[in-house]
TORMI-961633 format. One line per field, with one value per residue (C-alpha): x, y, z; residue in one letter. Coordinates in pm, whole numbers. Example, Ala and Ser with C-alpha at 12.3 -4.5 7.8 and 13.67 -1.06 7.14 Angstrom:
BEGIN
px = [1230;1367] .
py = [-450;-106] .
pz = [780;714] .
resn = [A;S] .
END
This chain:
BEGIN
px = [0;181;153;-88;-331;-281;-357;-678;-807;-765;-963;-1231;-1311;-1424;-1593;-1771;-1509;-1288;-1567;-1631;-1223;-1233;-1511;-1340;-1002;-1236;-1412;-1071;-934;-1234;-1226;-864;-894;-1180;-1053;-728;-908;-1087;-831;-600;-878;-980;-643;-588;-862;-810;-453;-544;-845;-540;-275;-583;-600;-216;-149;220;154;-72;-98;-299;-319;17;-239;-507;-541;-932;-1106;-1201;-863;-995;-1099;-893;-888;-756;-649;-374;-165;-285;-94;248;207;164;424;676;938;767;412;243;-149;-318;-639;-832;-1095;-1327;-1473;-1792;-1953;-2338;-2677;-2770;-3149;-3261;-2968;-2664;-2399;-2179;-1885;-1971;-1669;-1626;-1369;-1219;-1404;-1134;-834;-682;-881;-1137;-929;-907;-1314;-1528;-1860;-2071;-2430;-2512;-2261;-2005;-2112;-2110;-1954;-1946;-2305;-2492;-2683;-2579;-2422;-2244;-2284;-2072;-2223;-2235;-2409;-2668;-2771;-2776;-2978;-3182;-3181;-3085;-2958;-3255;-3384;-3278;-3150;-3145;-2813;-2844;-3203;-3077;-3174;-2967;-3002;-2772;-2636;-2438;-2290;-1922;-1699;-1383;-1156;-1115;-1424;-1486;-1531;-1768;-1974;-1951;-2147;-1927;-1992;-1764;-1588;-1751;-2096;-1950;-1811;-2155;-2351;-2166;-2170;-1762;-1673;-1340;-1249;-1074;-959;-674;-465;-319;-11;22;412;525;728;1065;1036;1250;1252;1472;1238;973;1187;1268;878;826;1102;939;578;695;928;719;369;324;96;52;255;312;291;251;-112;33;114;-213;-379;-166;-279;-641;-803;-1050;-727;-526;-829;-923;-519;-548;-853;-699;-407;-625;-823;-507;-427;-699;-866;-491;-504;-879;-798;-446;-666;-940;-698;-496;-795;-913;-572;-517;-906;-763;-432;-636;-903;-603;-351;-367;-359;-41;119;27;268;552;541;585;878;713;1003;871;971;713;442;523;487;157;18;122;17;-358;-341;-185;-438;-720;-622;-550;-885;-976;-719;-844;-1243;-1188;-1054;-1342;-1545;-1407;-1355;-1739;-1821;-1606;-1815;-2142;-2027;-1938;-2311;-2510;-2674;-2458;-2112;-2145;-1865;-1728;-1540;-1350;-1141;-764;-703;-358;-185;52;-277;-437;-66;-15;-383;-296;51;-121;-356;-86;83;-198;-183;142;97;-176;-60;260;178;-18;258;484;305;207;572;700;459;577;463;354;175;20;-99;-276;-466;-874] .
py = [0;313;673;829;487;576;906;854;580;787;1126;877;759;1101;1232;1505;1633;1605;1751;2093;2127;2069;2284;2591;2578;2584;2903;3059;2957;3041;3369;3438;3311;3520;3853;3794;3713;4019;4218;4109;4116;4464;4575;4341;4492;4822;4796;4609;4916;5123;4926;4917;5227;5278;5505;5545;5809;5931;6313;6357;6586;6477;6398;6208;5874;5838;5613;5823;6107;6479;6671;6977;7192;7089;7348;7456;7163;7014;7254;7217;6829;6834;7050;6843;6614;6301;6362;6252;6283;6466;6269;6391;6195;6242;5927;5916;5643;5731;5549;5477;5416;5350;5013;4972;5249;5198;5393;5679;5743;6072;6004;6306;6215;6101;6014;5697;5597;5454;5241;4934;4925;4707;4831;4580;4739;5122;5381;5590;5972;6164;6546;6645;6821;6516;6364;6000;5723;5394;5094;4811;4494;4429;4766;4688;4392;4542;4840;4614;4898;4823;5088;5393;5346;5597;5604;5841;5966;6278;6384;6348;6156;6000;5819;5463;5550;5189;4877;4812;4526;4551;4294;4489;4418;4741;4916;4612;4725;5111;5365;5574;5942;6209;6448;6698;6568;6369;6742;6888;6610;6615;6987;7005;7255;7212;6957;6582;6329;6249;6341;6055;6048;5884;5866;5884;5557;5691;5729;5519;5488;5760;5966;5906;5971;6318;6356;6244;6509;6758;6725;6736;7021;7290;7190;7212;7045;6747;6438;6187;5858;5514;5358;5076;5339;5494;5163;5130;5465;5352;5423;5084;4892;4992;4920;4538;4491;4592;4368;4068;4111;4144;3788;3636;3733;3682;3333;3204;3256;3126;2839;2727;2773;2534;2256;2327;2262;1960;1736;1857;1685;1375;1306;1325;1093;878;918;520;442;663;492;169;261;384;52;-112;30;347;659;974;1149;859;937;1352;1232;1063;1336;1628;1384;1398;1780;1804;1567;1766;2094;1994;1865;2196;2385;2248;2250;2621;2694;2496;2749;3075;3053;2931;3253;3502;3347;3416;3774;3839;3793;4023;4277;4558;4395;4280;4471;4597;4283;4000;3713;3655;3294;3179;2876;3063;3179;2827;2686;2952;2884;2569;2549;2808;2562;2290;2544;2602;2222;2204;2535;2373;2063;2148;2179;1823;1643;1733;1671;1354;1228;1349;1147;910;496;463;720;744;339;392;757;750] .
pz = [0;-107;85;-162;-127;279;292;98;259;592;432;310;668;745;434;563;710;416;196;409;442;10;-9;228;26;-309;-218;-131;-429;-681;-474;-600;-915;-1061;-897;-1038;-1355;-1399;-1222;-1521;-1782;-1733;-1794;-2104;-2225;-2207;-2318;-2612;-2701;-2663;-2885;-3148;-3200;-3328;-3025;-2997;-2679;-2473;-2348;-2046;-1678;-1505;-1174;-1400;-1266;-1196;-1356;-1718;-1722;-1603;-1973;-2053;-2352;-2621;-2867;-2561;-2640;-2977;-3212;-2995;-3013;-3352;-3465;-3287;-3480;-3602;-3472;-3775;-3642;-3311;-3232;-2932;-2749;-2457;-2245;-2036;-1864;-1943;-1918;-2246;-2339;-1996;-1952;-1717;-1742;-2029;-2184;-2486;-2697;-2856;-3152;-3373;-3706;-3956;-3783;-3718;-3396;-3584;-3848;-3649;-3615;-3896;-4010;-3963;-4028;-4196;-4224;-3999;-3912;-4205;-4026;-3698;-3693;-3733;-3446;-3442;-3288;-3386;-3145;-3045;-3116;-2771;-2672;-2973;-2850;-2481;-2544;-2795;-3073;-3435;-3729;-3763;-3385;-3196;-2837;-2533;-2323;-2109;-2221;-2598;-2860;-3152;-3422;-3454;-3818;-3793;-3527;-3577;-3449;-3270;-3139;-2798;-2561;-2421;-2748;-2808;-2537;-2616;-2780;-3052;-3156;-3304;-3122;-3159;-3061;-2744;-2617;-2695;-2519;-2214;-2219;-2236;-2529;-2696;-2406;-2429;-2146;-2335;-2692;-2890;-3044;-3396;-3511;-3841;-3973;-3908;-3529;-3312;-2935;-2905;-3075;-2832;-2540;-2659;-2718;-2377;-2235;-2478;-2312;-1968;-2008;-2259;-2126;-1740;-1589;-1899;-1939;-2258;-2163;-2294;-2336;-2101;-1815;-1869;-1788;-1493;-1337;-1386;-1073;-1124;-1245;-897;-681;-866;-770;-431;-398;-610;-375;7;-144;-162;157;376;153;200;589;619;386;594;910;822;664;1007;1182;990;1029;1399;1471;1226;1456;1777;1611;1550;1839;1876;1546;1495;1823;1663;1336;1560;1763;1461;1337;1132;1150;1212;925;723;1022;940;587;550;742;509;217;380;380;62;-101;80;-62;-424;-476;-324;-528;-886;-766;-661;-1023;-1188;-994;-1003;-1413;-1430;-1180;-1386;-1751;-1523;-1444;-1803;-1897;-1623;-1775;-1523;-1666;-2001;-2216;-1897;-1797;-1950;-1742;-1861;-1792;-1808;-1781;-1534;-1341;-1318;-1234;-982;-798;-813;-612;-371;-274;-272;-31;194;231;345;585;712;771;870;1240;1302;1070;1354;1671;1489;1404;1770;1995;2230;2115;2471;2534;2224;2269;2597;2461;2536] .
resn = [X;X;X;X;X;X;X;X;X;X;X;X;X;X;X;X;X;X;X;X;X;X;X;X;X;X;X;X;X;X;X;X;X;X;X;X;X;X;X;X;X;X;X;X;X;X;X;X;X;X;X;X;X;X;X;X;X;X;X;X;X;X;X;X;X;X;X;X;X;X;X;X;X;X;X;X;X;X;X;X;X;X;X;X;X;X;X;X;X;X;X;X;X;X;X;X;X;X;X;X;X;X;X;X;X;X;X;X;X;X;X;X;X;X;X;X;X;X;X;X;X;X;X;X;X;X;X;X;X;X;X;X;X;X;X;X;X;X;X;X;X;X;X;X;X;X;X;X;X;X;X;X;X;X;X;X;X;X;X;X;X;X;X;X;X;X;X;X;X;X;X;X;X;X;X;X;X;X;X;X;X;X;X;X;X;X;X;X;X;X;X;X;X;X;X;X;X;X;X;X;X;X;X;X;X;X;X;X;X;X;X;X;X;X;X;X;X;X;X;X;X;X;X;X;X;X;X;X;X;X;X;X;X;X;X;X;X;X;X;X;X;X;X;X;X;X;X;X;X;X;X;X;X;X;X;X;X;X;X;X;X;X;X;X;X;X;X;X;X;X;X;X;X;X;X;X;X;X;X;X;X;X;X;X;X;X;X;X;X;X;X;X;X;X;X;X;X;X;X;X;X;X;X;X;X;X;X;X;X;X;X;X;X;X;X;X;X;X;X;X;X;X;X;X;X;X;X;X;X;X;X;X;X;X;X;X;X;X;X;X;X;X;X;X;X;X;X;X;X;X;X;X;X;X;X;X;X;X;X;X;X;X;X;X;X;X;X;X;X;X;X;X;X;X] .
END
């Protein structure tokens, strides 16, 4: 009979036991999984929107790091930027989370009309905006099926009403799940004349990474107050980005000390259950370090099943969240082999933390004492 065989044969004499310690470390472990999931997915998702785009850099307020970057006029640092060495195009853009047609929040894009933002997007129904006076919208094939409107319906944002001219495609969720205006109606509709959250910066074909350095330097030194940075910092300074972190990173803390604590709990009741049996081994000849052994098997086996149940779970909980009304095209879970290999060896870890403790006090008891136990 091998140690594995052992050790399962013991955690199958107490079942229910076994079960609520599998079903604590899976809840712990789902818990990390589909924060980290999101957590990573929101990011992914916005960084790929960004990348998209053809964004080389980003100029925003040096102190912008909520959630949508603080507007600010445009036309005070759009003809510098473009006038600089290699600057090929100046887009500007302005971002509002708005409810649209009486559904869930979701994010309005206001696009300069005919500049490279929109040359990643496919049309897949009607037509783009024709100028900047006209009154329409282009949805996301998410948002279109969210706000259940097709092309020629109109919808309402802000006491407004436009018309959906066309739905496009992207391959970045969260433009799949946005509503798409120009410019110049976005700034009008949200009542912020001549205003952007951020400028992009498209760079001609010759620019090398010194070239954007000296950009960079440019910005911070001739414009107070504004910064050029990459779309992958900007992501980074997300305010919703930092706080699914901090949260990702407090579950992993506080499910890692609840789930050591309960397997702790379950294999210190196991080795006083079995104080005589363990004597029994050591009077036959058992060494400790084999007793210590088939104890931190138990805990190991315990919180593996645990470990790969809790993945199961938290990847079916983060495809559930994907699909409520409030999140869809707001959300979407990176999985990773190095994320479900990571949850994984926590839980193996938490195993061995846990069992740690009753491995040893198991191994160190005395034969005698052990055989004449009530």
């Amino acid at each position: 009979m091998t140690y594995w065989h052992l050790a399962f044969l013991n955690l199958s004499r107490r079942p229910a036991r076994s079960l609520h310690t599998i079903s604590a470390i899976a809840i712990a472990i789902a818990a990390i999984v589909s924060l980290t999931s999101i957590a990573w997915g929101f990011e992914a998702s916005w960084q790929k929107a960004n990348d998209l785009r053809g964004t080389d850099l980003i100029v925003t307020r040096v102190a912008s790091e909520n959630t949508l970057p603080a507007p600010f006029p445009a036309s005070s640092v759009q003809g510098k930027l473009a006038a600089m060495p290699h600057v090929a195009q100046v887009a500007g853009l302005l971002s509002e989370l708005l409810s649209v047609a009486d559904s869930a929040p979701m994010f309005v894009f206001g696009w300069e009309r005919g500049s490279f933002l929109w040359d990643h997007l496919s049309l897949r129904e009607g037509r783009w905006p024709k100028d900047d006076q006209e009154r329409v919208v282009v949805l996301g094939s998410l948002a279109a099926g969210q706000v259940g409107k097709k092309v020629g319906d109109s919808v309402a944002m802000e006491s407004e009403r436009y018309e959906v001219a066309g739905i496009f495609e992207s391959p970045a969720l969260v433009e799949n799940g946005a509503v798409l205006m120009t410019l110049a109606q976005a700034q009008r509709l949200n009542d912020k004349p001549g205003k952007v959250n951020i400028l992009n910066l498209k760079l001609d074909a010759s620019a090398g990474e010194h070239d954007v350095l000296a950009i960079r330097d440019a910005v911070s030194h001739s414009m107070p107050g504004y910064a050029a940075i990459t779309s992958g910092q900007l992501v980074q300074q997300n305010a919703i980005v930092r706080i699914s972190k901090a949260m990702s990173a407090a579950t992993i803390l506080i499910a890692g000390l609840v789930g050591a604590l309960g397997v702790l709990n379950t294999m210190l009741m196991s080795v006083n259950e079995r104080t005589q049996e363990i004597g029994v081994l050591l009077a036959l000849g058992w060494r400790r370090r084999r007793v210590m052994l088939l104890i931190l098997l138990e805990s190991v086996a315990v919180a593996s099943a645990g470990g790969l149940a809790g993945i199961a779970l938290g990847a079916g909980g983060v495809r559930v969240l994907e699909h409520v009304e409030l999140l869809r095209g707001k959300i979407d879970g990176l999985f990773t082999p190095g994320l479900v290999f990571a949850a994984f060896a926590l839980a193996v870890l938490l195993g061995i933390l846990g069992g740690l403790y009753p491995a040893l006090r198991a191994s160190r008891m005395s034969p005698n004492a052990a055989l004449r136990h009530e």
